[in-house]
N, C-alpha and C positions, 0 to 999 in steps of 0.2 A: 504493500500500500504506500503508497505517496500521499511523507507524512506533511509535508508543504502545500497551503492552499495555490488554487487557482488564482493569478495575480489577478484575473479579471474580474474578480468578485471583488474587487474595493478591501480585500481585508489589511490591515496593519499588521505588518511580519512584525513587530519585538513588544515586548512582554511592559508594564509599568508598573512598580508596586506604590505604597500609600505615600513612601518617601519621597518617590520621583516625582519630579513638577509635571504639577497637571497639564495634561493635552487638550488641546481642543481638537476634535474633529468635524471636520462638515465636509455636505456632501452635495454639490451642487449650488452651494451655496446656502443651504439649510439645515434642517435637524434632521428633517425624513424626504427624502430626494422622490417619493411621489405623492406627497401633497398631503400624509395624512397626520404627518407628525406631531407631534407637543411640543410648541417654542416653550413653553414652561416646566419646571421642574416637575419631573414626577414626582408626587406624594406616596412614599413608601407607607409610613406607618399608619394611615389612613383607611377607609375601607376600601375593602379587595374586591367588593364591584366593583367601582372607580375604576382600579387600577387596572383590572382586566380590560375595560371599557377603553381605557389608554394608552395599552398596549397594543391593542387590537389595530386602534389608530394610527400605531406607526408599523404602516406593511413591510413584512419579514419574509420574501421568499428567499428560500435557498440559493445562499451567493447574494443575499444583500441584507445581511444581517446588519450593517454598521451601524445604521441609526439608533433601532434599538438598543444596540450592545453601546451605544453613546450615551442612550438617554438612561438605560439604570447605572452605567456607573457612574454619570454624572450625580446621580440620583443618591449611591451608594456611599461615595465619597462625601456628600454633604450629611447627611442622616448619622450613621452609625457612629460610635463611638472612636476617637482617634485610635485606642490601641486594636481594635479589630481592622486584619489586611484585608487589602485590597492588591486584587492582582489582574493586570489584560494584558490578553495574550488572544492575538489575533485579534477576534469578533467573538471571546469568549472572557464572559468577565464572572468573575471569583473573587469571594471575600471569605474568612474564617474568625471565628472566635478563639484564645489563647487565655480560658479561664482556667483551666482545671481541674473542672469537674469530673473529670474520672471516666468520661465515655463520648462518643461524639457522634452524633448525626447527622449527614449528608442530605443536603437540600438539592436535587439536581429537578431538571427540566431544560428543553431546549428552547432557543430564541426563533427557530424559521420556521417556518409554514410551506403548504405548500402554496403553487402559482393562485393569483387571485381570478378570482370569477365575478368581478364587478359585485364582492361583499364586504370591500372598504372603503369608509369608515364604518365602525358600525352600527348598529339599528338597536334600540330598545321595544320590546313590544310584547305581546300574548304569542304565546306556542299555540301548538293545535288543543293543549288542556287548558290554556287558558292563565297559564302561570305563567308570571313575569321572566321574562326571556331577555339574552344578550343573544344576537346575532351574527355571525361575520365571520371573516377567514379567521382562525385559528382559537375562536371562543373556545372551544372544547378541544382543541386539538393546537397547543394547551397551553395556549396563554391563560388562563384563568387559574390552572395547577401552577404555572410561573408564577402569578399575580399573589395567589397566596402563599409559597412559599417566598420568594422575594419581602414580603407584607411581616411575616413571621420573624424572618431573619432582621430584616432590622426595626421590628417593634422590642425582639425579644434578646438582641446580642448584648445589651447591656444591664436587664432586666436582672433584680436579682433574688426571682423565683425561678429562673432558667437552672434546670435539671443538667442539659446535657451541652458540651461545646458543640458550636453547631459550623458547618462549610456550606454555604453558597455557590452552585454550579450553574451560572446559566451559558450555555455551548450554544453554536453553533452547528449546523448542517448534517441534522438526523434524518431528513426527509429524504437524503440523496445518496450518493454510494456512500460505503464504509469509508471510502478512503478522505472524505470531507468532515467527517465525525467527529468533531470539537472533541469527545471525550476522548476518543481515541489518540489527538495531538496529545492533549492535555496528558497521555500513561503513558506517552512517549517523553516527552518534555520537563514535565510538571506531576510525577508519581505520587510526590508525598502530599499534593492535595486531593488526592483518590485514596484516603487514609480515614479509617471512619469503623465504629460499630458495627454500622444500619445503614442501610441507604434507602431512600426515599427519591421515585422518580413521579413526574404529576404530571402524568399518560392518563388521560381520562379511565376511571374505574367506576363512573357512579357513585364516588364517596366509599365505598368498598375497598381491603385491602387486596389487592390481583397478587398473590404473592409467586416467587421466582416467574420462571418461562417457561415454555419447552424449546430445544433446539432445534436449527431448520439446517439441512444437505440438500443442498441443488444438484444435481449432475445431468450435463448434455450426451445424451446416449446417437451412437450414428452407426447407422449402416450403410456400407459402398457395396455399387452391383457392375452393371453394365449397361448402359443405355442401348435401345434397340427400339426400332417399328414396333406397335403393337399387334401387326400383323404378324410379325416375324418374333413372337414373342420367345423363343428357344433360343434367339442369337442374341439374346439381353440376359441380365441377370435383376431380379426386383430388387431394390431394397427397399421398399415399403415389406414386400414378404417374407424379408430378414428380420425388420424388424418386433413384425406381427407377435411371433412368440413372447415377445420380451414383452412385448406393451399386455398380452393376455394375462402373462405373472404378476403383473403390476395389481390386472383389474380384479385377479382370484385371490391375491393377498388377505390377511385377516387379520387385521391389527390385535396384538396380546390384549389381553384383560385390562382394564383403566389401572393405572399405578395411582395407587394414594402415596403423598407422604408428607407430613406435618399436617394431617387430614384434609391436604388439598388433590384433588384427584384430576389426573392428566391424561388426555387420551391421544395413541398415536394416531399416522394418518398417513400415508401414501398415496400417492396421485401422481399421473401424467398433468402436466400444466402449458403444455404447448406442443404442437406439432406443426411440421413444416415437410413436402415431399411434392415433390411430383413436376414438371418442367412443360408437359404438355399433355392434352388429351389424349394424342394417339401416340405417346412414348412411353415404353416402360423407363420409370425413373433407375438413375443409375444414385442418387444420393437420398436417402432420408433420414430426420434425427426429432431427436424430443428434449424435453426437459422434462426432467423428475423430481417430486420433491419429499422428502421425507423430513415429516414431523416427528418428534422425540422426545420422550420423556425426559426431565432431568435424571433420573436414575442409569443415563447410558452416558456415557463421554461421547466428547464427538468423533475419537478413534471406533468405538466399541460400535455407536449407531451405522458407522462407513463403513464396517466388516458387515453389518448384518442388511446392511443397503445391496452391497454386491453381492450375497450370496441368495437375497431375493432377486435379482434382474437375473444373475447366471450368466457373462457375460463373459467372464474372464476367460482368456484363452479361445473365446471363438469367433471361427473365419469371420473375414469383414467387418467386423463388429468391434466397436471402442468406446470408450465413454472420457470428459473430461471432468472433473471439478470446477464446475460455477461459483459455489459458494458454500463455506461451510460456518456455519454459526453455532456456539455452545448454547449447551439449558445450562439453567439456573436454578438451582434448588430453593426451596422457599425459607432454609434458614430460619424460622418460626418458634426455634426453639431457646434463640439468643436471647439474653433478660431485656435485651431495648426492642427486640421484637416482641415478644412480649408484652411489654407495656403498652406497644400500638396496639395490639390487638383487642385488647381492652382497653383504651380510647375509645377505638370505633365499634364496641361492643359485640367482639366477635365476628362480626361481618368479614369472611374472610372465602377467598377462591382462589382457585389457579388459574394462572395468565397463560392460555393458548399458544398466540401468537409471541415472537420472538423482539424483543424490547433492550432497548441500551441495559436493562437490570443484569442482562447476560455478562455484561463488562466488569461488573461488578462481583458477581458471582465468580468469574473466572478469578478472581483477586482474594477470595475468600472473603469476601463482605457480604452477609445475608442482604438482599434488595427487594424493593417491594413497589408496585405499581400504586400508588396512593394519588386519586387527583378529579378533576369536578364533571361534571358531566358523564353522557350517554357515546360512548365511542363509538356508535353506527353510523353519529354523525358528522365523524372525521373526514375530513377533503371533501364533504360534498359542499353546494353552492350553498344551501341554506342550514349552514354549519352553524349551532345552537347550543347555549347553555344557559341553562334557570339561574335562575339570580340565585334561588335558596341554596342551590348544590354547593356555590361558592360560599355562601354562608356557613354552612354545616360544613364541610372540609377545612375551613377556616378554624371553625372554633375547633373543631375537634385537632389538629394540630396545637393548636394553643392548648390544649388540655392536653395532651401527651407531652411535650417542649415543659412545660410548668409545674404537672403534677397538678394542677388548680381545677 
């Protein structure tokens, strides 16, 4: 991976902590370079509607993080207490507390979104129930889990009913390949701010804790034939009918029994997810290939799930037939048994499930840090256009972080 962003994304190659003279950046000659920004200070410690409502305001697609990543650490740097750092690095800005309270928690969320759909600035209004609603690109997806943990950290970093030290991660370019992954710079660069108890990532859950992931294996499976008339189909070889068998294994497969564990129950899943073959009507093709994808419990590594991935396709060793490696991402165990895990869980009174899909908590996990998907809204309605969150959800994840961070 290429741990250096793309220069065309406006981002700042070097890092500034709280001692270095402050920077100003602008972009266009403004705060937010299309139109939607905040000339004024964000209000951190304030309500976490607001500041969702604020965030929203300043559009964050992937590869134009900078306004935002400008306006909270301008934000951050005024607010919080002097002895708590501050640190940017790139289009990812990080602050930590240095009390020593005995354990620490990890506040992460990303800054971009994905591309707009004419849902910025955004809309206050009724949902289809009729409950007070924020509308817009990245409401629930998840400026709103940024707005309240952002809200948290610096209500609570000098508070002194604060329980646990607390790290501030708002990154950069999770919506886009691995290789732009703010966290990912950041465990290249910057380790010992990926140093924590707990983590907590604010991926829309409904207010529910999503606890670890499962892991995802991509693999491009291909077969080569011979091209021929399909008149003369004996002077060709298929490779659509190379592949057939392989893609039949796939469709008979039977995923094992659901895996619990910290009483979160994960179920695998195999699937073709794309196919591509064929060059003309009346040609036997001489190339066709797929992608595969296997989903995985955290109870397999992502060595153990790629041994039992190949020995379902059957691939190995036969004529014509090859496969590469797409992508391979780790699960995440749900960790639920740490004492700061713990304590969230009773927070949010139990409410707890396994997180499906595969989530930056993986990065964490692989580091030995229990991670947990904590954050506002209905994740259905992530990247679509009429992207939605209740006012209350923000509310109720709000407070109940303040009730875990306090003890109060």
């Amino acid at each position: 991976m290429n741990a250096s962003l793309d220069s065309s994304s406006g981002s700042s190659t070097h890092a500034s902590t709280r001692t270095s003279p402050h920077r100003e950046h602008k972009a266009d000659g403004g705060n937010a370079e299309n139109g939607f920004g905040q000339a004024q200070l964000l209000d951190l410690t304030g309500d976490p509607i607001a500041l969702t409502a604020a965030l929203v305001d300043i559009a964050s697609p992937s590869h134009h993080e900078e306004d935002i990543a400008n306006a909270l650490e301008s934000a951050l740097r005024a607010t919080v207490p002097p002895e708590v750092e501050v640190l940017r690095y790139h289009n990812n800005v990080l602050a930590r507390t240095h009390r020593g309270l005995g354990s620490r928690v990890i506040l992460a969320g990303h800054l971009d979104t994905v591309p707009l759909a004419d849902n910025v600035p955004h809309r206050r209004g009724e949902d289809a129930q009729g409950r007070d609603t924020l509308f817009g690109c990245g409401t629930v997806d998840m400026k709103s889990g940024l707005a309240v943990y952002a809200q948290a950290f610096a209500s609570l970093a000098g508070a002194e009913n604060l329980r646990h030290d607390l790290t501030f991660i708002a990154y950069e370019g999770e919506e886009v390949a691995t290789e732009f992954n703010g966290l990912g710079h950041i465990e290249k660069e910057h380790p010992e701010w990926l140093r924590g108890d707990i983590a907590l990532l604010g991926e829309p859950s409904g207010g529910m804790i999503e606890a670890g992931c499962q892991g995802s294996i991509r693999l491009r499976v291909q077969a080569t034939g011979a091209r021929a008339h399909s008149a003369r189909a004996w002077l060709g070889d298929n490779a659509i009918h190379r592949l057939s068998p392989v893609i039949e294994r796939i469709a008979q497969y039977t995923p094992r029994e659901a895996v619990e564990i910290d009483g979160c129950v994960y179920r695998e899943g195999l699937n073709v997810v794309r196919l591509e073959a064929g060059v003309a009507n009346n040609t036997i093709p001489d190339e066709a290939w797929f992608f595969v994808n296997f989903r995985f419990a955290p109870d397999r590594t992502s060595e153990q799930a790629m041994e039992h991935l190949l020995e379902v396709l059957g691939i190995e060793g036969e004529e014509n037939l090859s496969y590469e490696v797409d992508d391979v991402a780790g699960a995440a165990a749900p960790g639920l048994g740490a004492p700061a895990a713990q304590d969230l869980v009773q927070a949010v009174g139990g409410q707890v499930r396994a997180k499906y899909g595969w989530t930056d908590v993986s990065r964490f996990g692989q580091l030995g840090i229990p991670a947990v998907n904590f954050g506002c809204g209905d994740p259905g309605y992530a990247h679509k256009k009429d992207e939605q969150c209740p006012v209350e959800h923000i509310s109720a994840v709000s407070e109940v972080l303040h009730r875990y961070l306090t003890g109060a």
